[in-house]
C-alpha positions in Angstrom: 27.4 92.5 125.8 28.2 93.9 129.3 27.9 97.4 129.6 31.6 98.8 130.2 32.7 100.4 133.8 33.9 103.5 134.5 37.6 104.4 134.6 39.3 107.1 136.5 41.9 108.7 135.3 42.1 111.5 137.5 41.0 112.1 140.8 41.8 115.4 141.8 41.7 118.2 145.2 41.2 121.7 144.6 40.6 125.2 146.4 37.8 125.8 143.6 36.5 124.4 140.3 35.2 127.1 137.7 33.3 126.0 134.8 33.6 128.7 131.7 29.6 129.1 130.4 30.2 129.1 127.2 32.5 125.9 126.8 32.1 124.4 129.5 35.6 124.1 130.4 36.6 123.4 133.8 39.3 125.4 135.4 40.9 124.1 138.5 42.1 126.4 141.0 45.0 125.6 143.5 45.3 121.8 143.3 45.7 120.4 146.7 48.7 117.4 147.5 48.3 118.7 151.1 46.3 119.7 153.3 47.1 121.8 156.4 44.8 121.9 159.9 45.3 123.8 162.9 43.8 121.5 165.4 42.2 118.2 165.3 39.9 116.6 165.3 40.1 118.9 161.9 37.4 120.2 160.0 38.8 120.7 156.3 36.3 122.9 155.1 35.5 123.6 151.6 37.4 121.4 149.2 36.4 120.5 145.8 36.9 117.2 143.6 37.4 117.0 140.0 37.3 113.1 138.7 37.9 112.5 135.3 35.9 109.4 134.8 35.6 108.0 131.2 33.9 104.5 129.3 30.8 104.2 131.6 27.8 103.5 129.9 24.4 103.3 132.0 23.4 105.0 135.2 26.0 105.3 138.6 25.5 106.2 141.9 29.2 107.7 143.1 29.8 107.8 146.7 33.8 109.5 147.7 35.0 108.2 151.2 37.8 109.7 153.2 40.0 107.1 154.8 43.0 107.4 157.2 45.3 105.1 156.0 46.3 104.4 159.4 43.4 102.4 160.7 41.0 103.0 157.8 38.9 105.4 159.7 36.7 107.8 158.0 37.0 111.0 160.3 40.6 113.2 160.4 41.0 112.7 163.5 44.9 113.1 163.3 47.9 113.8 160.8 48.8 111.7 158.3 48.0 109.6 155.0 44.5 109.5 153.8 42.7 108.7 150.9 40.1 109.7 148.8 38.2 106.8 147.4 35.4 106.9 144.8 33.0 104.3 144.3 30.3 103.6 141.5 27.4 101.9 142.7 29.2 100.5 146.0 32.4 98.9 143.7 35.9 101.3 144.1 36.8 102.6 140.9 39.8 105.6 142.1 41.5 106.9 144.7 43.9 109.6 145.4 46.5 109.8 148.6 46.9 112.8 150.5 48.6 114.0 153.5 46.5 116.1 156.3 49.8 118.2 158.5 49.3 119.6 161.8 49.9 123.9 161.2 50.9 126.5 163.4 47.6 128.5 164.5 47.5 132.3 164.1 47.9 134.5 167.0 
């Protein structure tokens, strides 16, 4: 019998993941639709992912990409669409759309 895939059932940005000691409960903090960048090319800085991946059985190597939807590129280069995709052992298995907007800087 083949041994059955993993299934994402969410794929999620945060500002911060905390994970309570004694239950190990994960709390996510400030869950990110949008992301905003002054300039670009933009450097995103700390983001975290939460996937909620259930039925795998065996061993997986996940990989997450970031894609501009526009021409697939994997660099935020610009505004606009991407997405997040994340892969188990090379095969795509989620994804989650997000949009990157250009922000006014700080003076």
């Amino acid at each position: 019998m083949p041994l059955a895939r993993p299934v994402v059932s969410a794929l999620l940005l945060c500002d911060l993941i905390i994970r309570e000691e004694g239950t190990h409960k994960a709390s996510l903090i400030g869950i990110v639709r949008s992301i905003s960048a002054p300039r670009f090319p933009a450097n995103l800085g700390e983001l975290w992912v939460y996937p909620m991946v259930t039925d795998a059985e065996g061993e997986y190597r996940l990989r997450l990409d970031l894609v501009r939807l526009q021409d697939l590129s994997i660099r935020v280069e610009s505004p606009g669409l991407y997405n997040l995709h994340l892969l188990a052992n090379e095969r795509l298995i989620g994804t989650r759309t997000f949009n990157v907007v250009q922000s006014l800087e700080d003076f």
